[in-house]
LOGU-123846 format. One record per residue: residue number from 1; x, y, z of N, C-alpha, C, O in turn. Coordinates in steps of 0.2 Angstrom, whole numbers. Layout:
{NUM,{X,Y,Z},{X,Y,Z},{X,Y,Z},{X,Y,Z}}
...
This chain:
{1,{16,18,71},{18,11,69},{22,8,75},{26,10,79}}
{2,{20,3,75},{24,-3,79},{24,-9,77},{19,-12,77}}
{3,{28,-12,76},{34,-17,71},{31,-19,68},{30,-25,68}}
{4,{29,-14,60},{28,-10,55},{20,-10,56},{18,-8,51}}
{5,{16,-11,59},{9,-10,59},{6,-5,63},{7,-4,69}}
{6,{1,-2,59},{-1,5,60},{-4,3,67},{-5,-2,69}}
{7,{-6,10,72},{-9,8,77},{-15,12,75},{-14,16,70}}
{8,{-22,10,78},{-28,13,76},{-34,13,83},{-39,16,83}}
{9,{-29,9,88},{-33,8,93},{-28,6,100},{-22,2,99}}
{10,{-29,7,104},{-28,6,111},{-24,10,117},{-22,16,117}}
{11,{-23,7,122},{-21,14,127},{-16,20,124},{-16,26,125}}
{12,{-10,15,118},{-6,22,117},{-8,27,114},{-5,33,114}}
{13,{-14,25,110},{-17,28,105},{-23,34,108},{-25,40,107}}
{14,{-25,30,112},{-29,34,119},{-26,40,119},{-28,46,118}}
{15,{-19,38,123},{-17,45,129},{-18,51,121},{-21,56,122}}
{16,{-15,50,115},{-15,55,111},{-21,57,107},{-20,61,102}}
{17,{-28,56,110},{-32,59,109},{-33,65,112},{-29,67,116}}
{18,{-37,67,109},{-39,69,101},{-35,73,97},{-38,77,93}}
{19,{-29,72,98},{-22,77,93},{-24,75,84},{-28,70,82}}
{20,{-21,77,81},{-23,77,69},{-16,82,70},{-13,86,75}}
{21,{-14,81,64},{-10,82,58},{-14,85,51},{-16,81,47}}
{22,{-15,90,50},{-16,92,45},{-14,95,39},{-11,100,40}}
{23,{-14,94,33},{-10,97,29},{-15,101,24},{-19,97,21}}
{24,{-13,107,23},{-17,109,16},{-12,114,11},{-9,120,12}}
{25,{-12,110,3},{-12,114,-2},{-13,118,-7},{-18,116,-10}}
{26,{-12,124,-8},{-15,127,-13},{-12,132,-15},{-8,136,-13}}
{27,{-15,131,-24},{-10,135,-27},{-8,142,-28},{-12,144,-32}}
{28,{-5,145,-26},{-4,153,-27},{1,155,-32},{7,153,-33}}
{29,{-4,159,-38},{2,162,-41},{9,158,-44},{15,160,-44}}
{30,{6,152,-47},{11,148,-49},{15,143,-46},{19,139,-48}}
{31,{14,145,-40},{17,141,-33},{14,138,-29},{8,139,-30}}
{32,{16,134,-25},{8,130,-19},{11,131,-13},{17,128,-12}}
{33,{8,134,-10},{8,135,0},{6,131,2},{0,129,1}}
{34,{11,128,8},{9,123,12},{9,125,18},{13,129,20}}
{35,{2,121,20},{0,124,28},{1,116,32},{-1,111,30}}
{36,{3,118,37},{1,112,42},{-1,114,48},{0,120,51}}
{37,{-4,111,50},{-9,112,56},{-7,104,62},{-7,98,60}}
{38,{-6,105,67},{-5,100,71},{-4,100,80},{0,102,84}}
{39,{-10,97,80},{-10,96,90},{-11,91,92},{-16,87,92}}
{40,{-3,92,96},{-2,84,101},{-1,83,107},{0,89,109}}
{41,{-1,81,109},{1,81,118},{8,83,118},{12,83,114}}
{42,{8,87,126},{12,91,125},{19,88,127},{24,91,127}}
{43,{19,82,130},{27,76,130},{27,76,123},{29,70,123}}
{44,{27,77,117},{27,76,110},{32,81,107},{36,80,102}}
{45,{29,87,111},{31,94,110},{37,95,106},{37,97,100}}
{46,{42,93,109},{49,93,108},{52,90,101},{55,92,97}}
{47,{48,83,103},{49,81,95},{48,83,89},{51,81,84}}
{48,{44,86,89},{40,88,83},{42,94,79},{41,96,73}}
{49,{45,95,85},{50,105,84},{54,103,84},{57,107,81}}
{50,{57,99,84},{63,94,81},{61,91,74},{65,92,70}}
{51,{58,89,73},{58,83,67},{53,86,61},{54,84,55}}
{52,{50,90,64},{45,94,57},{49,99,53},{46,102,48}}
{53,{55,101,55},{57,107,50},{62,103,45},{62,105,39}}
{54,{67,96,48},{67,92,45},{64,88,41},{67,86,36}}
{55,{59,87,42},{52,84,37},{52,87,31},{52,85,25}}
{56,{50,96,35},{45,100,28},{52,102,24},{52,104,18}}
{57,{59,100,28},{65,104,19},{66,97,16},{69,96,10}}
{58,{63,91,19},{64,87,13},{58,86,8},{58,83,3}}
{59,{54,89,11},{46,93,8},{48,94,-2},{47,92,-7}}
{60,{51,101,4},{52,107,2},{56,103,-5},{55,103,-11}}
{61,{61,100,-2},{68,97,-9},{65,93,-14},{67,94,-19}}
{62,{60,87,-13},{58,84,-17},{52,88,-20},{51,87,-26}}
{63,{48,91,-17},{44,94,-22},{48,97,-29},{48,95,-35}}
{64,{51,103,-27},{53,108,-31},{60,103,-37},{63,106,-42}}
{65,{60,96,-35},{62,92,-40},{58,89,-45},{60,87,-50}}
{66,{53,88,-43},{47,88,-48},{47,80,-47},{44,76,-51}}
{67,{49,77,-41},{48,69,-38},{41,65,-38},{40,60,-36}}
């Protein structure tokens, strides 16, 4: 995003080819496991290891609230 519109194309979008985010649900045993799958350039690294464990407990909180 860049001031507020998605990006979908040009140099910045470039340099992070071909990195995805993926996520996968599925139910186990009354429960659902989440998978994420994700590769980014490696100037990224850092953030991501920072900001994804924060992500997945606010995940984790509003799931199990039934939000």
């Amino acid at each position: 995003m860049e001031n507020n519109q998605e990006l979908t194309e040009g140099p910045r979008i470039e340099s992070w080819a071909p990195a995805f985010e993926n996520y996968r649900l599925k139910e186990i045993d009354g429960g659902t496991e989440f998978k994420l799958e994700v590769d980014t350039i490696d100037e990224e690294y850092d953030y991501f290891m920072e900001t994804w464990p924060k992500a997945l407990d606010k995940l984790k909180e509003i799931s199990e609230k039934g939000v």
